[in-house]
C-alpha positions, 0 to 999 in steps of 0.5 A: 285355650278353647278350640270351635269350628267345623272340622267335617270332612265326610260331607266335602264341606270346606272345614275350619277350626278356631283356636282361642290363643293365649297373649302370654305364657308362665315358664315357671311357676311365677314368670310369664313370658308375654308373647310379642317380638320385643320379648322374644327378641331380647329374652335368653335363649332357656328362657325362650325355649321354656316358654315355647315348651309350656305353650305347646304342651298347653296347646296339644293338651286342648288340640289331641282330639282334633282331626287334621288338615290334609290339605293346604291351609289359610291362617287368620289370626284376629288379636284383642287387644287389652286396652286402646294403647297403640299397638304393631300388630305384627309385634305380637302375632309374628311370636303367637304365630311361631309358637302356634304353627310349631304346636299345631304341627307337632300335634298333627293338625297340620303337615309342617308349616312351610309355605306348601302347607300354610299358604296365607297368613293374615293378621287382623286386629279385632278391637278392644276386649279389656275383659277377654284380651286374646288372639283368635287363630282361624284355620280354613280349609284351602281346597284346591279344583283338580 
């Protein structure tokens, strides 16, 4: 997971930071849990729970340095895909979206991840990538004029 952007709050200039978001997880040393809803909707709670864990930990390993967001925030999430299969993109980034925010909370980056927090979602499709299938999380910045 590679993190870039902008995070400059000293110069008022609105700040944004992109997070290159794995499409699956190991839960142990040779299962992986592929991040999409039909797997979370059928796996075994421990299984979930395992998953969820080792994406997080992942996660905050490669986010600790970051600074956070104070205020609301806008997520846009571009998911690439593996091949020119048909593909529901909400079916994979509704579960990287779950995990994501609950990371990106626990790590500090954002307050919570209730809907005063987080006031847009967006799931956009980025193409075929066969070499590099990923999802790109894109935070920005919602500054709202007193």
């Amino acid at each position: 997971m590679v993190y870039q952007g902008n995070l400059n709050k000293k110069n008022n200039k609105e700040s944004n930071l992109k997070i290159i978001l794995p499409l699956e997880v190991y839960y142990s040393k040779n299962k992986k849990f592929i991040l999409n809803l039909n797997n979370y909707r059928n796996a075994h709670y421990r299984i979930l729970s395992s998953a969820k864990k080792c994406y997080t930990d992942n996660l905050l390993y490669d986010l600790k340095e970051l600074d956070s967001f104070s205020e609301p925030v806008s997520l846009i999430y571009t998911y690439y895909a593996k091949s020119n299969r048909r593909l529901d993109i909400s079916n994979p980034c509704s579960v990287i979206d779950k995990f994501a925010c609950d990371a990106l909370v626990k790590a500090g980056i954002i307050k919570d991840d209730s809907f005063k927090q987080v006031v847009d979602v967006t799931y956009v499709f980025g193409g075929v990538d066969k070499e590099n299938f990923r999802c790109e999380l894109e935070i920005i910045s919602c500054k709202t004029s007193s």
